[in-house]
N, C-alpha and C positions, 0 to 999 in steps of 0.2 A: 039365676043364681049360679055360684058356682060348679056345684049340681055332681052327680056321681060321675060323672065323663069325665072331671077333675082328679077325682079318687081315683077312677080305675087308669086313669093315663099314668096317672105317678105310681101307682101299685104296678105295673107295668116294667115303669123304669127304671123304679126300686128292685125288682128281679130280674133286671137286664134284658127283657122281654123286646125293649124300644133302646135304640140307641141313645146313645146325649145329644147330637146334634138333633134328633127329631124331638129328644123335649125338651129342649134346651127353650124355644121359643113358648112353648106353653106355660114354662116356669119364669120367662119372663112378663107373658100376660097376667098371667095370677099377680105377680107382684105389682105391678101397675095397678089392676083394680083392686085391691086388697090396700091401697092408699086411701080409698073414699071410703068415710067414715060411716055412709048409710050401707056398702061392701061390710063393711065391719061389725056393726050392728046385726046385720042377717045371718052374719058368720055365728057371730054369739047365740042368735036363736036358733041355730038348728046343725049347730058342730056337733051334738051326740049323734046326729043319724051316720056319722064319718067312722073310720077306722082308726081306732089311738094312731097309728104312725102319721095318717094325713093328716088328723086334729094337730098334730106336732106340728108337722111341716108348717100347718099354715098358720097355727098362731104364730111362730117362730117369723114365719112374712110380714104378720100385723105388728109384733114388735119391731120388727126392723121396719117397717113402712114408718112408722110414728117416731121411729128414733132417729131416721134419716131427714127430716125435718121437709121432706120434699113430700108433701101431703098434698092432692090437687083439691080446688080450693074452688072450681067452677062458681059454685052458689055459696062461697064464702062459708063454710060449713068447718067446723074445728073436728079435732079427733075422738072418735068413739069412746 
């Protein structure tokens, strides 16, 4: 899943901890899988265990994954 190594990387970068280039690529991983709708789904069941600011960030991804219309589509699977 996407798991607390998510959280605490962007809690991180959010206190300037990590630089931008080094999470520059992690924030473009999460976005990519935060396309796939069964991604999305897991998110929904277990976003309380996260910190309000991460819960932010990453629904704020799922919205924008769904609204960018570039959804992957492997197994023909529609959006969460």
């Amino acid at each position: 899943m996407l798991g607390n190594f998510r959280s605490l990387f962007f809690l991180h970068y959010r206190s300037v901890y990590i630089p931008s280039e080094t999470y520059q690529p992690q924030e473009a991983s999460t976005r990519d899988i935060l396309g796939y709708s069964g991604m999305q789904a897991a998110w929904e069941l277990r976003k309380s265990y996260f910190q309000k600011s991460f819960r932010t960030m990453m629904d704020e991804k799922v919205a924008a994954a769904n609204k960018s219309g570039i959804v992957p589509s492997h197994y023909r699977e529609g959006a969460a």
